[in-house]
N, C-alpha and C positions, 0 to 999 in steps of 0.2 A: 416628159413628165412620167412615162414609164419608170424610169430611175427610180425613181422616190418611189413611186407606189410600192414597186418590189422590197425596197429600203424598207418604207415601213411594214410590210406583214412581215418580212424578215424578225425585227423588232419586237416586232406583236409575238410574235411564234417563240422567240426565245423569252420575253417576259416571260409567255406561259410555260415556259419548257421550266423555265427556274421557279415560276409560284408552284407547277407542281411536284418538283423535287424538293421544296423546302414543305409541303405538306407528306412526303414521302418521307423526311427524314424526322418530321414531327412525330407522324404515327411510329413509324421503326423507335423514336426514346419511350414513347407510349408501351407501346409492347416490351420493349426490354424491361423498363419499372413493371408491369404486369410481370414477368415474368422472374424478376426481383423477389414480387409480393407472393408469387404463386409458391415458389422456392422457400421463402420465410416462415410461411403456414405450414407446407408440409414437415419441413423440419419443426416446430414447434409442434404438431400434432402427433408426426410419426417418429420424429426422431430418435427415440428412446426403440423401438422396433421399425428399422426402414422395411422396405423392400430389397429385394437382393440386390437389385441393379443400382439399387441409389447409397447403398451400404458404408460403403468408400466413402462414399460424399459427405452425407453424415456423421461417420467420425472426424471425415476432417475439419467439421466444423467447429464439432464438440472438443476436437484437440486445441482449434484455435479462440474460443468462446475461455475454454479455462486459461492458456497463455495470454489471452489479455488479462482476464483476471488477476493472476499472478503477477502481471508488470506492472498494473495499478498497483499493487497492493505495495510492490515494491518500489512503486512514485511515492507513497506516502513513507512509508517509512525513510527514504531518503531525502524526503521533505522533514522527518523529525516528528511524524504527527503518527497517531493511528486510526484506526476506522469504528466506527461504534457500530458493535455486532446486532445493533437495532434496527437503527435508520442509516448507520450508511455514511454517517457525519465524520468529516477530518476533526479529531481533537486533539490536543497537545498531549506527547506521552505521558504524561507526571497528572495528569488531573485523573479521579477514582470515576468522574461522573460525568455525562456527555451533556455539551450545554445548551444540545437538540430537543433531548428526548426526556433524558435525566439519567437513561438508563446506566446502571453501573457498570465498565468498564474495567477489562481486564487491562490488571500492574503485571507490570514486567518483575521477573525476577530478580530476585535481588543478584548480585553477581557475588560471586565468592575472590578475595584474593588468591591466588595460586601462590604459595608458601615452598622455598625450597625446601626438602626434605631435611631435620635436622640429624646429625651425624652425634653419637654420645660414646666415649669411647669405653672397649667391654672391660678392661680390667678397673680403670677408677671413676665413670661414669661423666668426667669433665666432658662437656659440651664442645665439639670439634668445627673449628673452621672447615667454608664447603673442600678448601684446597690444600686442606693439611694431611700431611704422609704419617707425622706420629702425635702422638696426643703430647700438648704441653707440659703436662703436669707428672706424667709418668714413664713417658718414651715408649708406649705400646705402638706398633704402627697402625695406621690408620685402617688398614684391609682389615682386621677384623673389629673395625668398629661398626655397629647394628644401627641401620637406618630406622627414625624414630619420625614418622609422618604428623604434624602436628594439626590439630583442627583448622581448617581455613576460617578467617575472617569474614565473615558475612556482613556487608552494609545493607544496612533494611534504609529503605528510599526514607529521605527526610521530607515532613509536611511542612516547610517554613510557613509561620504566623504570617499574616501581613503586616508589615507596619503602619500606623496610622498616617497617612497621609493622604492630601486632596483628592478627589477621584479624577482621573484622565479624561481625559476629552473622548468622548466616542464610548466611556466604558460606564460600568454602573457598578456599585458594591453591593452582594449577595449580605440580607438581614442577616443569617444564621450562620454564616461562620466568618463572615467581613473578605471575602477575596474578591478582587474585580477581576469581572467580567466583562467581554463587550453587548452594548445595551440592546442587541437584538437577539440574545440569548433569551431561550425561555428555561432554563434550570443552569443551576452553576455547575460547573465541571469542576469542582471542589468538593463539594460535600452532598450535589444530588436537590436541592431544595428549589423547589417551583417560583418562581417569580409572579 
């Protein structure tokens, strides 16, 4: 009967050996998030002036706090959407008005065509192909024809009307200038107007 008895405090002892290593590695996640939170406040209090020793630390934060920034920012853009410099909101790049807030939103520029430069040749002014050596009309050679930059074409963004048709399932059309939107918008990202 000896056996056993020894068998069970054996038992007993390493239960307790493992309840108190699993209370051991409790407190140790305990103090690391303590020391997490401890970490988080100082840089949100101090961070803008650390201390000398924590200096490093603190810009590296601040280095990686704006590189996430910056790869968000370039999620949405490569998502096709931009961010409303309000609240924050992903909107579609083409709407003027966020369908968050209402707040207006910055359009993209318009793009310009890029226009090869045109070539006019200097003794009789005929207008020169990009890869012609002498002007057609007079046999000047082309070197001394004077490159003539013409205005680039600008497309200014189109607002297309909506056409009259049924409203979509999930959306709602804005009174004041008819564009649908989806029906948990509280302003339209068209024209700005409160719902």
């Amino acid at each position: 009967m000896g056996f056993f008895d020894g068998l069970e405090q054996k038992m007993k002892n390493a239960s307790e050996v493992s309840n108190l290593n699993g209370q051991i590695r409790e407190t140790e996640k305990l103090i690391e998030k303590y020391y997490y939170d401890l970490g988080k406040l100082y840089f949100e209090k101090f961070g803008e002036s650390p201390a000398e020793e924590t200096e490093d630390i603190c810009k590296a934060i601040s280095s990686g706090i704006e590189k996430i920034d910056d790869l968000k920012k370039q999620v949405v853009v490569a998502k096709g959407l931009k961010l409303c410099p309000n609240c924050g909101a992903e909107c579609p790049i083409e709407v003027p008005f966020c369908s968050s807030c209402g707040s207006k939103l910055p359009m993209p520029e318009p793009v310009a065509k890029e226009e090869p430069a045109v070539c006019f040749c200097s003794s009789c002014g005929t207008k020169l192909d990009a890869d012609a050596a002498f002007c057609p009309s007079c046999g000047t050679a082309v070197k001394s024809a004077e490159p003539v930059v013409e205005e680039p074409v600008v497309e200014e963004p189109v607002v297309e009307e909506p056409a009259e048709e049924p409203i979509p399932e999930g959306m709602k059309k804005c009174a004041s200038c008819g564009a649908f939107v989806v029906e948990k918008a509280l302003f339209c990202g068209t024209c700005g107007s409160k719902f």
